[in-house]
Every structure is written in structure tokens, then in C-alpha cells.
C-alpha positions as CSV (number, residue, x, y, z in Angstrom):
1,X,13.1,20.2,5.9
2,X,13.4,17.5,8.7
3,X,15.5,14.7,7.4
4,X,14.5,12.3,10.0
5,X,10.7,13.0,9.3
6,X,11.8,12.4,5.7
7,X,13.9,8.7,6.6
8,X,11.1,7.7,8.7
9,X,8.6,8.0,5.8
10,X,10.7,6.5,3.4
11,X,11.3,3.8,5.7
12,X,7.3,3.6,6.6
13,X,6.7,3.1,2.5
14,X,8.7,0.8,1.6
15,X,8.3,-1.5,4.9
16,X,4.6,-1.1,4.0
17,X,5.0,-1.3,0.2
18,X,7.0,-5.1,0.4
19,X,4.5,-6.0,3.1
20,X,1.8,-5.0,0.9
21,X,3.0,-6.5,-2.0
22,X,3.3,-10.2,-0.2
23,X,-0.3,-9.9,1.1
24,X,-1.9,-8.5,-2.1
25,X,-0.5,-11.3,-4.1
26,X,-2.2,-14.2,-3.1
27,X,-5.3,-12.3,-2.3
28,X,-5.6,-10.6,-6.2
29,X,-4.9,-14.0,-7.4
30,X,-7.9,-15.0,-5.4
31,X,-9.8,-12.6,-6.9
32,X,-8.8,-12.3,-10.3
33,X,-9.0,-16.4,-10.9
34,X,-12.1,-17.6,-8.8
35,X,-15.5,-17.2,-7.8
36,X,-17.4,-17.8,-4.8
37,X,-20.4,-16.4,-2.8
38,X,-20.0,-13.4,-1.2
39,X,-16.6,-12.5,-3.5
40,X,-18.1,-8.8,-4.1
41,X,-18.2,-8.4,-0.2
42,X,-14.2,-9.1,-0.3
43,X,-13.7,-6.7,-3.1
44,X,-16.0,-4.3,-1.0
45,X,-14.0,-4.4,1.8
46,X,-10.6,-3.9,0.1
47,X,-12.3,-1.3,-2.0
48,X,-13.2,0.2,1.5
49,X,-10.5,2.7,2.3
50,X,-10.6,4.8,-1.2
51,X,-14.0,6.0,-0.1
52,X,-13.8,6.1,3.9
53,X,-12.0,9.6,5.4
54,X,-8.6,8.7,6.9
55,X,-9.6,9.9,9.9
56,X,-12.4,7.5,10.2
57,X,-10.1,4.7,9.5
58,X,-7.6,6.3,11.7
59,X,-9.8,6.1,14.9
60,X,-11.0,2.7,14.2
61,X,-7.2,1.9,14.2
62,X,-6.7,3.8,17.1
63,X,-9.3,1.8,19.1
64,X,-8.2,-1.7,17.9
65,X,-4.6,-0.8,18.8
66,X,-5.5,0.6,21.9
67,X,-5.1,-0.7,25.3
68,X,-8.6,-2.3,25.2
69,X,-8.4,-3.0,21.6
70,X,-7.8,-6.1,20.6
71,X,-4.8,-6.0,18.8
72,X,-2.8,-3.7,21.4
73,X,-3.7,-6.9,24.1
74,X,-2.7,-8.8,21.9
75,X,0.8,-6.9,21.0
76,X,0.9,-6.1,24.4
77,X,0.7,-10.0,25.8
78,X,4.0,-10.4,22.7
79,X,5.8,-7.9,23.1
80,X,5.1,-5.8,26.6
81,X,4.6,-2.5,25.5
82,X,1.8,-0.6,23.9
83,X,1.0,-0.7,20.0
84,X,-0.7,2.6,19.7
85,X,1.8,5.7,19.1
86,X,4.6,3.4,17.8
87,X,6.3,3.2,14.3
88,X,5.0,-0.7,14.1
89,X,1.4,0.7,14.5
90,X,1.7,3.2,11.5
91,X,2.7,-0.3,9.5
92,X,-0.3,-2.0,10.6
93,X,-2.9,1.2,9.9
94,X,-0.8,1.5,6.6
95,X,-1.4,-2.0,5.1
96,X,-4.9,-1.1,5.6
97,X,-5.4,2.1,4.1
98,X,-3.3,1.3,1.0
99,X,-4.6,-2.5,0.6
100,X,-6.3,-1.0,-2.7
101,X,-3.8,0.7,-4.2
102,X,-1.7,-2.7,-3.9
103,X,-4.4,-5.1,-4.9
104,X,-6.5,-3.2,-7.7
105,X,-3.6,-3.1,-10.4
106,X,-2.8,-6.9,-10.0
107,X,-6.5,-7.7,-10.2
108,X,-6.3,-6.2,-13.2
109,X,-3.1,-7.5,-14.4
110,X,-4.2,-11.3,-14.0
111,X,-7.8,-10.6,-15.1
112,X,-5.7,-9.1,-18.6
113,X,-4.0,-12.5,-19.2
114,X,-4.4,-14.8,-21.8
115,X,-6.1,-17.6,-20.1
116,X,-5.3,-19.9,-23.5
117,X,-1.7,-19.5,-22.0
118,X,-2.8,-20.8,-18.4
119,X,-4.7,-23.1,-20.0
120,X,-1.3,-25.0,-21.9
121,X,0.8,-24.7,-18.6
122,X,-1.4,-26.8,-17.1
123,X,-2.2,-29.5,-19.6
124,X,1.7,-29.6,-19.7
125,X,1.1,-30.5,-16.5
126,X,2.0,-27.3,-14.4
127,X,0.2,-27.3,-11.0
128,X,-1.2,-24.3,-9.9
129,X,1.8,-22.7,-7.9
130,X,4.1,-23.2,-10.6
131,X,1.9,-21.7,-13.2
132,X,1.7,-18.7,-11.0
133,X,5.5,-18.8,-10.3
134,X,6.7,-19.4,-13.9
135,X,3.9,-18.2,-16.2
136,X,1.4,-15.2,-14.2
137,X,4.4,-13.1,-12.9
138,X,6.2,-12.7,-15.5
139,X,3.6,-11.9,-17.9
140,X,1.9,-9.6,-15.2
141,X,5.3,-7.6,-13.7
142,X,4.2,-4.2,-14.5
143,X,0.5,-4.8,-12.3
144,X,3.2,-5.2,-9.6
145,X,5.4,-2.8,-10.1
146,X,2.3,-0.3,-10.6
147,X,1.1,-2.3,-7.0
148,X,4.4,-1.6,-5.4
149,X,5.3,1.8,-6.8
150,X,1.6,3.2,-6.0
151,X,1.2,1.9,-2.3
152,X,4.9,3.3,-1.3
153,X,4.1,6.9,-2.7
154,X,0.2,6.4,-1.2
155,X,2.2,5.4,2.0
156,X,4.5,8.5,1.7
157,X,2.2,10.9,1.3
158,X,-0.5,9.6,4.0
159,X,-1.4,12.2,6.7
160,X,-4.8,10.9,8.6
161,X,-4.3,8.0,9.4
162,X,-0.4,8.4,11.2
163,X,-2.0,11.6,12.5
164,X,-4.8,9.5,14.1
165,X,-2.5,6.0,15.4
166,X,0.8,7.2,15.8
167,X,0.3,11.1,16.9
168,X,3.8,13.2,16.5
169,X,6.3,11.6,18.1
170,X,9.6,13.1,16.7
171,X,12.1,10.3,15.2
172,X,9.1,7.7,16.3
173,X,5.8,8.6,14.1
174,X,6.4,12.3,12.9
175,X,6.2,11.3,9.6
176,X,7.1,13.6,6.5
177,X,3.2,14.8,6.2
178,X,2.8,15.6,10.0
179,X,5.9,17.6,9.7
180,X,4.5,20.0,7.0
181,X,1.3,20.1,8.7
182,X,3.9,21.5,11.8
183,X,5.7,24.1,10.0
184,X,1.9,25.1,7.9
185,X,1.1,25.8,12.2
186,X,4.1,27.2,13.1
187,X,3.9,29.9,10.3
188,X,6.8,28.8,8.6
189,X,5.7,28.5,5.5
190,X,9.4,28.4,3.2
191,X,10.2,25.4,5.0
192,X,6.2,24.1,4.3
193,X,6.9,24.6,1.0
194,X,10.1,23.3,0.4
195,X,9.2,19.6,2.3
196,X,5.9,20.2,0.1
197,X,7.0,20.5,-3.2
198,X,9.8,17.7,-2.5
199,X,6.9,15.0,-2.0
200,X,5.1,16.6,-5.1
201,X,8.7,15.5,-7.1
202,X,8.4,12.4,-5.7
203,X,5.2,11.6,-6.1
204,X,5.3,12.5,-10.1
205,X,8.8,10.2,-10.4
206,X,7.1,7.3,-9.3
207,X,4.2,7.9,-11.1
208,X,5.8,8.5,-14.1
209,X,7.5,5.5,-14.2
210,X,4.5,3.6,-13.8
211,X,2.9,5.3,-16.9
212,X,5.7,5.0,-18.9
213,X,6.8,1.1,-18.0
214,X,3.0,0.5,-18.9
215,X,2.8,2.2,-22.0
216,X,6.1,0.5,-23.2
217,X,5.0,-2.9,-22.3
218,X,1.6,-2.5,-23.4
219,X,2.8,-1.2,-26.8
220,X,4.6,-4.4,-27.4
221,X,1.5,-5.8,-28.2
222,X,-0.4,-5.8,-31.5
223,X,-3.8,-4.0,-31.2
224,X,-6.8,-6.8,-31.3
């Protein structure tokens, strides 16, 4: 098992995952407390990547970050050097592809809440911000931990998508995934299998906290 393949997919997820979470607050709030025309077109678009093949979204990556793309000129005219086939481009194609997986559960977290409860913060004057501060978040903490814990193992276990914007790059883009694929090629299939069955460990841990923080918060709560 390469250890640096595994650090720099760790480190992928959970840049991702805190990104994620910051940019899927605000926008679940969005959607889970207002309407406006054209809302379904937002919700189809963050929707998007569960039903599109990585690769396709890989590609389209690839040619925005390109040299011709808009966002490598743009990275480029910042920071000098190329955006494509760098660990900050596996970030950017990563917010993308697991925007869902961060966004979904705290739709449906704030969509759960008693609005009688929103309702009373802000006839005791609460504005909006503080209401979502003092009152949302802590009512709706396990939609975040299930929207933080699903887009870091999402994240972890993404293969497409690096394949397609970051290539194999030892130490720069190889991520965990790639180097499986690598040792699957190279006939080495203990090693395959070893890296393999860790992420599968991994994968059910997280998951199984997530089902079991849910259960025991949701069973707090007397049936209706």
C-alpha cells in the first residue's frame, strides 16, 4: 500500500469535505427556506453529478482548467502556473462532484425542522443570521455531520474525475483510487487488495457512524 497515495487522499477529503461544508451551508439554507422561479433548475444542477459519469465531468473539468479554459487563465494570470494536473485542481473538480452529497442531507435537515420554533426566534426578535446561528444548527447537526462525513468518504473513494484533471502524478495527484487502479495493471493484485479492502473499512466506519448518530438522535423524538 502506498502511504503517500493514502495521505494525499486523506488530505484531498477533508480539504474538500470543510470546503464543501462552508459552500453547501448557505446554499441548502437557500433551498430548504425559500422559493423563487427557476429554484428546481438550482436543485437540478446540484443534483447533476449523481447522474452524469465521472468521466464526463472529469473532461469538462479538464477543459475549464485547461490552458484555454477559463479557469486555468484565470489561475494562471494569479498564480503563474498551470491549474490542470495539480493537487488544487483535484479540489476544484472535487467540490463539484460531491456538491450533492454535501447539500442533499442539510436540505433535508432544515426542511425536517419545526418551523413553529423559527417562527418564536423571530418574533423574539431574532434576525435571520442569528436564528440560523443559534437555533437551525443546532437542531440540524447530524444533516451536517451526515454532509461532512459523506462528501470526505465520496471524496476518498473518487477515481474519474482525479483520473481525468489531475492524471497520476506520484505525491502530486496519485490519489489512493488511481493507485489501486496501478497495482490492478501491474498484476499485483495482494497489494490491490489490501489498499482495496482498507477504503472498504473506511468507507463502512464513516458510514456507520452516520447511521448510528441519526438513529440515536432521531429516536429522541416521540413518534407523531
Amino acid at each position: 500500500m502506498s502511504v503517500e497515495a493514502l495521505f494525499l487522499s486523506l488530505r484531498l477529503a477533508a480539504t474538500v469535505s470543510l470546503v464543501l461544508l462552508a459552500i453547501a451551508l448557505p446554499l441548502a439554507y437557500l433551498l430548504a427556506f425559500f422559493k423563487w422561479p427557476g429554484k428546481f433548475l438550482v436543485e437540478s444542477v446540484v443534483a447533476l453529478p449523481l447522474v452524469l459519469p465521472p468521466t464526463v465531468l472529469g473532461f469538462y473539468a479538464l477543459i475549464a482548467m485547461g490552458p484555454r479554459g477559463p479557469l486555468g487563465q484565470l489561475w494562471e494570470a494569479l498564480f503563474g502556473h498551470a491549474l490542470a494536473f495539480t493537487f488544487a485542481g483535484l479540489v476544484i473538480a472535487s467540490l463539484v462532484y460531491s456538491l450533492p452529497f454535501a447539500v442533499q442531507p442539510l436540505v433535508a435537515s432544515f426542511e425536517s425542522l419545526d418551523r413553529r420554533l423559527l417562527d418564536a426566534s423571530a418574533v423574539l426578535g431574532a434576525g435571520r443570521p442569528r436564528t440560523f446561528v443559534r437555533v437551525i444548527l443546532p437542531l440540524a447537526w447530524p444533516g451536517v455531520l451526515t454532509s461532512l462525513v459523506l462528501s470526505f468518504a465520496h471524496t476518498l473513494g473518487e477515481f474519474g474525475v482525479v483520473l481525468m484533471v489531475g492524471g497520476n502524478l506520484p505525491g502530486v495527484t496519485r490519489t489512493i483510487s488511481i493507485d489501486i487502479y496501478d497495482k490492478v495493471q501491474a498484476l499485483d493484485y495482494t497489494a490491490a487488495h489490501q489498499t482495496a479492502l482498507l477504503l472498504v473499512v473506511v468507507c463502512f466506519a464513516v458510514l456507520s457512524i452516520v447511521y448510528a448518530v441519526n438513529r440515536r438522535v432521531w429516536s429522541l423524538w416521540p413518534a407523531k
